[in-house]
C-alpha positions in Angstrom: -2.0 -7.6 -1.7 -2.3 -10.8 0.5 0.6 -9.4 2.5 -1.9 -5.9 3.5 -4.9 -8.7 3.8 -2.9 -10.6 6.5 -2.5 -7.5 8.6 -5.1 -7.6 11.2 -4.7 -4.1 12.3 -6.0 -2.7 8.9 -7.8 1.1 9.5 -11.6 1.0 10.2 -13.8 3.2 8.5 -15.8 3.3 5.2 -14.4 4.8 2.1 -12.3 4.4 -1.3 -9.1 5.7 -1.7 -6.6 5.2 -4.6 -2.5 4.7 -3.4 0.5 5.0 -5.7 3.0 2.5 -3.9 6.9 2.5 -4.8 8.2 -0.4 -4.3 12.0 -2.1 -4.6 13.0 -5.3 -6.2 13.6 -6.5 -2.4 10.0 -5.6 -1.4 11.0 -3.0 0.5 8.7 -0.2 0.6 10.0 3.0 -1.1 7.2 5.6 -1.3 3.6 5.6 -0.4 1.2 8.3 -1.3 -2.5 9.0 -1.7 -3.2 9.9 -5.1 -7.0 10.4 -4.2 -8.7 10.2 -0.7 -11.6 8.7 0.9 -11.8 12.4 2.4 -11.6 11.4 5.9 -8.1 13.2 6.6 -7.6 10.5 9.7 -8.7 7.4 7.4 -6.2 8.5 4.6 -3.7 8.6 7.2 -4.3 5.4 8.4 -4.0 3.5 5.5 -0.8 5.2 5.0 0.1 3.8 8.0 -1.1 0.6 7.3 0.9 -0.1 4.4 3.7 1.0 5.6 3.5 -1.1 9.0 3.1 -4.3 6.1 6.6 -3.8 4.6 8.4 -5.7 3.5 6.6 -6.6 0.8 7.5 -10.5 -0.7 10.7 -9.7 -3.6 10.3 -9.8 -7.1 9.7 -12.6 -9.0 12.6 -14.1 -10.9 13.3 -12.7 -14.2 11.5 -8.7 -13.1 15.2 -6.7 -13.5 14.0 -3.2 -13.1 14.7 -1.6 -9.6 12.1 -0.4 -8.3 8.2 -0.8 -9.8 5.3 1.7 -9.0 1.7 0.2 -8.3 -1.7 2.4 -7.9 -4.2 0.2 -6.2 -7.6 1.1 -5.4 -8.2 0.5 -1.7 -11.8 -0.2 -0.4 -12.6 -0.1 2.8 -16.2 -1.1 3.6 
């Protein structure tokens, strides 16, 4: 998450919204989706955005084998 809290162009607005990001053992972002929406079409979109703009992600630590690992994070946006 630090990497998305660095990211100074992070969407405006006011809402939760709840992302399932896919994620490779490289950081490298795979798939990014909105499992539930703030329901603001244009907000949703630009978190998608967001995210994606913040790949790569750091790898995985040392000792995490599997190739790719899911993640569904609440997003908050106040």
């Amino acid at each position: 998450m630090t990497q998305l809290e660095r990211n100074r162009s992070r969407p405006r607005g006011q809402g939760t919204a709840t992302l399932r990001l896919v994620i490779d053992a490289n950081g490298h972002l795979q798939n990014a989706r909105i499992l539930m929406g703030t329901g603001q079409s244009d907000l949703d979109h630009a978190i998608l955005a967001f995210v994606e703009s913040a790949s790569p992600y750091p790898p995985a630590p040392d000792g995490l084998t599997r190739p790719v690992y899911n993640f569904d994070l609440p997003i908050r946006l106040r």
